[in-house]
Z-matrix of the N, CA and C atoms (Angstrom, degrees):
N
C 1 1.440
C 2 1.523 1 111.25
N 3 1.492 2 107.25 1 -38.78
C 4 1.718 3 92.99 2 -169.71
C 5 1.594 4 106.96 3 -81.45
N 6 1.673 5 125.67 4 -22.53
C 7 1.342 6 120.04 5 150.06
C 8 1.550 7 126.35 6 -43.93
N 9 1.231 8 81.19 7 -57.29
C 10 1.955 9 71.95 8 174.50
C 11 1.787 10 120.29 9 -70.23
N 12 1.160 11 108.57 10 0.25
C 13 1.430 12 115.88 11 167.68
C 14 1.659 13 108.90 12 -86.00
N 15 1.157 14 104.15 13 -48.64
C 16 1.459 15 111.81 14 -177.47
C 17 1.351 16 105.34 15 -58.71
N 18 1.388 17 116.85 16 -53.90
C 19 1.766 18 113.22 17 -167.20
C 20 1.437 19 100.15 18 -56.55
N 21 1.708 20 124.10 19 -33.26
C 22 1.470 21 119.04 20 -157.03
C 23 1.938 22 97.43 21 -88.32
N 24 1.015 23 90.59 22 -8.96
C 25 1.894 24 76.84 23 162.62
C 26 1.520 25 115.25 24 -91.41
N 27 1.497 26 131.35 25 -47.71
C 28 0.791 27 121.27 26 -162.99
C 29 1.755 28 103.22 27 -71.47
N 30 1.259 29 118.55 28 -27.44
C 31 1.713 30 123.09 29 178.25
C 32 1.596 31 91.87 30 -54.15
N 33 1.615 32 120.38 31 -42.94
C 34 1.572 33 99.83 32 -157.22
C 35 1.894 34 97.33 33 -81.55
N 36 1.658 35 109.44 34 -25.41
C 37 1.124 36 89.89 35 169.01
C 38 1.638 37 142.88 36 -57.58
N 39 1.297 38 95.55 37 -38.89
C 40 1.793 39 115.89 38 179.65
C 41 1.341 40 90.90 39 -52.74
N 42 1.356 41 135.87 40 -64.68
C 43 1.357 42 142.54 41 -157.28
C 44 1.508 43 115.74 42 -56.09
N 45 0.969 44 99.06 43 -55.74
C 46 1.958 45 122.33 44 167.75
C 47 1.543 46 97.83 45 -50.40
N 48 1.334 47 114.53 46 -62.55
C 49 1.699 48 104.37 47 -164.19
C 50 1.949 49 111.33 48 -88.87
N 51 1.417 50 111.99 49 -26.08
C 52 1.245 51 118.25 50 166.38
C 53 1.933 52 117.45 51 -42.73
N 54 1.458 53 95.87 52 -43.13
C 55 0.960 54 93.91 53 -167.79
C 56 1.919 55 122.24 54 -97.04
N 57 0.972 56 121.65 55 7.10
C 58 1.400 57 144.35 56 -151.34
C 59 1.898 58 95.83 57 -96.27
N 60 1.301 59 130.63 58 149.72
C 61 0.955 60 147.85 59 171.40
C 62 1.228 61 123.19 60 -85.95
N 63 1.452 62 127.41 61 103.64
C 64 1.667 63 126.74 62 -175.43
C 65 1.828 64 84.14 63 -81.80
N 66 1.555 65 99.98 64 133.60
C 67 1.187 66 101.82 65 143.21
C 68 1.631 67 138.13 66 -77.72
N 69 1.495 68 113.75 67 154.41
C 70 2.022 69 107.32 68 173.32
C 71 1.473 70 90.29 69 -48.19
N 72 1.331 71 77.34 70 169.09
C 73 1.443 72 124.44 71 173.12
C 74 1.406 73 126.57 72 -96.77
N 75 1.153 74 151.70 73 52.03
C 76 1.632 75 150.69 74 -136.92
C 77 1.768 76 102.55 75 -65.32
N 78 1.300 77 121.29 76 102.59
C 79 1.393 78 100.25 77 139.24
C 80 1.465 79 159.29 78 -113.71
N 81 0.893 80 119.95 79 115.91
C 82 1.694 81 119.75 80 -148.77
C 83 1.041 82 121.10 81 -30.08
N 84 1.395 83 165.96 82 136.02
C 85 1.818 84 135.69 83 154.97
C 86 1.557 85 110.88 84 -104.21
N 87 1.056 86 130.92 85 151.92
C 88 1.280 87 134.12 86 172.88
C 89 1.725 88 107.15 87 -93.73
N 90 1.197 89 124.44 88 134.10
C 91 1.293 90 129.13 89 -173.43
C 92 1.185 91 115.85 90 -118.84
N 93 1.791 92 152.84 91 132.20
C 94 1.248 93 144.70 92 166.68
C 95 1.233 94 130.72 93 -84.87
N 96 1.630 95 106.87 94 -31.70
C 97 1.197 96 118.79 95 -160.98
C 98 1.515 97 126.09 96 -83.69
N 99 1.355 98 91.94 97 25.40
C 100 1.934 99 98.66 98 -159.25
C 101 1.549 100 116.24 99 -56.47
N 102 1.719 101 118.40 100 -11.60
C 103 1.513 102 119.29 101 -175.23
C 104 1.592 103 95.40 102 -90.71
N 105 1.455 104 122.76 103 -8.07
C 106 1.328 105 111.72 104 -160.70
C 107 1.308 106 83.20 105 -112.47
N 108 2.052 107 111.90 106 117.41
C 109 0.932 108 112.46 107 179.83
C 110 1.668 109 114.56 108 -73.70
N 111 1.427 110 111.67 109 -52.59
C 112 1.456 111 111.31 110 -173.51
C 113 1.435 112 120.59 111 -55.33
N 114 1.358 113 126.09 112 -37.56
C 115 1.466 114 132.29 113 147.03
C 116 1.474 115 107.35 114 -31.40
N 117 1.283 116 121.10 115 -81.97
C 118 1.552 117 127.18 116 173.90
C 119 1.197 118 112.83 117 -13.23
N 120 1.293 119 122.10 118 -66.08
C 121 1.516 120 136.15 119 -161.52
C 122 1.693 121 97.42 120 -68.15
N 123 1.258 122 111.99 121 -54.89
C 124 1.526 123 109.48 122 -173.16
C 125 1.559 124 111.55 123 -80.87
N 126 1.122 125 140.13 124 31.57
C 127 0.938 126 143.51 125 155.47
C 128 1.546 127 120.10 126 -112.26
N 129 1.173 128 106.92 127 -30.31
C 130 1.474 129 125.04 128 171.88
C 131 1.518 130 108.83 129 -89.92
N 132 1.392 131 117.72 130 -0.62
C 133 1.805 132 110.43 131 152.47
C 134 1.065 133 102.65 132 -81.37
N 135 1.907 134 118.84 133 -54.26
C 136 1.232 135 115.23 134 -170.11
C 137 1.346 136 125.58 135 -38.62
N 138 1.606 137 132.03 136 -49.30
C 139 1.204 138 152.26 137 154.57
C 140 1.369 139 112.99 138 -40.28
N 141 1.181 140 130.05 139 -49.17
C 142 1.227 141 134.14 140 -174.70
C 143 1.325 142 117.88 141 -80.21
N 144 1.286 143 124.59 142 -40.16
C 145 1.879 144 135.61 143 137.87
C 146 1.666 145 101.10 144 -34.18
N 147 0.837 146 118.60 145 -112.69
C 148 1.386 147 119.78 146 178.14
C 149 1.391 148 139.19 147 -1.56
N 150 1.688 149 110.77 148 -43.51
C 151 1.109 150 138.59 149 153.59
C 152 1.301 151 111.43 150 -46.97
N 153 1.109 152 113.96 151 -65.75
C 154 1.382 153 132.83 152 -160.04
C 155 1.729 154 111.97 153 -80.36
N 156 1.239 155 109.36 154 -4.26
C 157 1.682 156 105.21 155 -172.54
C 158 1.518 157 97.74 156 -117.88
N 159 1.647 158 134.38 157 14.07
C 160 1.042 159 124.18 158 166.73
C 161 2.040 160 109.90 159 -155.03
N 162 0.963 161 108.31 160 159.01
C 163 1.752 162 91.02 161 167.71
C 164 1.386 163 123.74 162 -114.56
N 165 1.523 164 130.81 163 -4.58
C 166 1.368 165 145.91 164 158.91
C 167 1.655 166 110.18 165 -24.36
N 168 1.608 167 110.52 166 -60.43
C 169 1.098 168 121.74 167 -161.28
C 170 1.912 169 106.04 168 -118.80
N 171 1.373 170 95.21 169 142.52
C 172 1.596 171 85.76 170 161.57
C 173 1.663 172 105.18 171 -159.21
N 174 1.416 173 108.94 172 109.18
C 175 1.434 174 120.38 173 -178.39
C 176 1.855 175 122.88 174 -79.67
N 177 1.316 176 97.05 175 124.88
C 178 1.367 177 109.38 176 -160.42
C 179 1.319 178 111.53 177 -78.61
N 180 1.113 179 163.21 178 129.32
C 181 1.797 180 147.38 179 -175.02
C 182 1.642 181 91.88 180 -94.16
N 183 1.536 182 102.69 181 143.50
C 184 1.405 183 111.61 182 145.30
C 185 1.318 184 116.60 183 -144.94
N 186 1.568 185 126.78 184 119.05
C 187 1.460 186 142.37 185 -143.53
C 188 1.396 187 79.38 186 -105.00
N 189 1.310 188 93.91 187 143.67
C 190 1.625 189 121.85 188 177.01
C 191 1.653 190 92.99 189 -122.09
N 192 1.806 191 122.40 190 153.74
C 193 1.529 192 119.92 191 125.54
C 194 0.823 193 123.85 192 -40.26
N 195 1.783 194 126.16 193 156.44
C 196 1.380 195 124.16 194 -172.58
C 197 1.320 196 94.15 195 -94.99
N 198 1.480 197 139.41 196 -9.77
C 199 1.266 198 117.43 197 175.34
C 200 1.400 199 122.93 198 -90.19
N 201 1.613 200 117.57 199 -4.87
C 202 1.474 201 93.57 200 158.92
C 203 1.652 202 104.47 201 -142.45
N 204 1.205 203 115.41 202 55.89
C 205 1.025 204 143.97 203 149.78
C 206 1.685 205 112.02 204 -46.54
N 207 1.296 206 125.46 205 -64.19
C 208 0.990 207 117.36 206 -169.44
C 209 1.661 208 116.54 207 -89.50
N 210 1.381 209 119.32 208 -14.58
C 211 1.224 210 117.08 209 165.01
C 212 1.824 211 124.29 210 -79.32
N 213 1.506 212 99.33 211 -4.52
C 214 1.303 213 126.07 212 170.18
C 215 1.958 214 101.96 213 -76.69
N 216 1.209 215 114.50 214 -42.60
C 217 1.290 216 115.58 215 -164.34
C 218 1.491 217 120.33 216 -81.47
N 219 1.873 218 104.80 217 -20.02
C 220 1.342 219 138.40 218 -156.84
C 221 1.712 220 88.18 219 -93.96
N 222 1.422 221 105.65 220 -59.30
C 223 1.779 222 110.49 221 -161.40
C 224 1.801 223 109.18 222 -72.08
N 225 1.738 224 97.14 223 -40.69
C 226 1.787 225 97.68 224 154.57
C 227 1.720 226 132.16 225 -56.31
N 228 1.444 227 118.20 226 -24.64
C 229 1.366 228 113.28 227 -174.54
C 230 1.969 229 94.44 228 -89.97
N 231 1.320 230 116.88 229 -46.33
C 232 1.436 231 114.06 230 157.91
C 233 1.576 232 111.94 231 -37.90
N 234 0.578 233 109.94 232 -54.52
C 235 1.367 234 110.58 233 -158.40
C 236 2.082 235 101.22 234 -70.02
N 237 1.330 236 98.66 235 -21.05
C 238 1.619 237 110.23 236 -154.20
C 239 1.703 238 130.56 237 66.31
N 240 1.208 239 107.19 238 27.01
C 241 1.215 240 119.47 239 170.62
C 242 1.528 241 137.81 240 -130.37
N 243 1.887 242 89.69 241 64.12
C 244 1.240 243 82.61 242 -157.55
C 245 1.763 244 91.23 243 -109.90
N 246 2.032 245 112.34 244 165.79
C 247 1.776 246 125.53 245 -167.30
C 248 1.219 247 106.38 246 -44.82
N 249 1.274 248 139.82 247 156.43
C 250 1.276 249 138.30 248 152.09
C 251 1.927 250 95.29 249 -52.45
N 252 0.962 251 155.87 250 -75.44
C 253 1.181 252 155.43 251 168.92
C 254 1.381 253 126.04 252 -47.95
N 255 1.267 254 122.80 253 107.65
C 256 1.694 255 97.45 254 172.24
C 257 2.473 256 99.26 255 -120.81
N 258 1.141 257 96.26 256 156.51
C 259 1.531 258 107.56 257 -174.24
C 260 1.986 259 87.51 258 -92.86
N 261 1.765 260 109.19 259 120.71
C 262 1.092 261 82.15 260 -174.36
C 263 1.994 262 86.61 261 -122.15
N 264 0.815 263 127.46 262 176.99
C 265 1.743 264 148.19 263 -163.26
C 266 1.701 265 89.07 264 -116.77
N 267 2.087 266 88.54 265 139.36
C 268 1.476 267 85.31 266 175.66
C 269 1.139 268 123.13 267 -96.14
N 270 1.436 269 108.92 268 5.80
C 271 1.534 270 107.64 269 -171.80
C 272 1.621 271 101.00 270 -98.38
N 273 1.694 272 115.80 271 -11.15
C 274 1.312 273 109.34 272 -167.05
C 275 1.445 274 99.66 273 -132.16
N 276 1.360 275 111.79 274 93.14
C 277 1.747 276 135.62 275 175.98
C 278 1.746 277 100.32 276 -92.54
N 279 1.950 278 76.57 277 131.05
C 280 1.956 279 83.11 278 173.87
C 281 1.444 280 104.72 279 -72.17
N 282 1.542 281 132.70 280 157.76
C 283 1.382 282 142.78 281 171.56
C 284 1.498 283 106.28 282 -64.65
């Protein structure tokens, strides 16, 4: 009897949590290229492909100017708040 009690909780548990909705996951990205339109566009398919071929994850863009883009990236890691994503330049690596 107390087995068959036990199995009938965990059945109502599976059922309860089987059926429940995980929400996405948001992760931010940091973007540079916002004056460069054709860049723009192809990065925002990329995202939008991506988006669209799973539901776990869904990455948010936020376009910066390229001119203070990187003091944006500098005052966020100070700060400790910096995107799950950042767009980084190869000629310009953080230290």
């Amino acid at each position: 009897m107390k087995i068959f009690a036990m199995l009938k909780i965990i059945t109502c548990c599976v059922i309860l949590t089987s059926g429940s909705v995980l929400a996405q996951t948001q992760l931010s990205m940091w973007y540079h290229g916002a004056g460069n339109q054709v860049e723009s566009e192809i990065v925002q398919q990329v995202i939008s492909d991506f988006n669209g071929s799973q539901s776990d994850w869904e990455v948010v863009l936020e376009s910066f100017p390229q001119a203070s883009y990187n003091d944006s990236v500098t005052a966020a890691a100070l700060a400790g708040n910096l995107p799950d994503i950042i767009d980084v330049d190869g000629p310009i690596l953080p230290n």
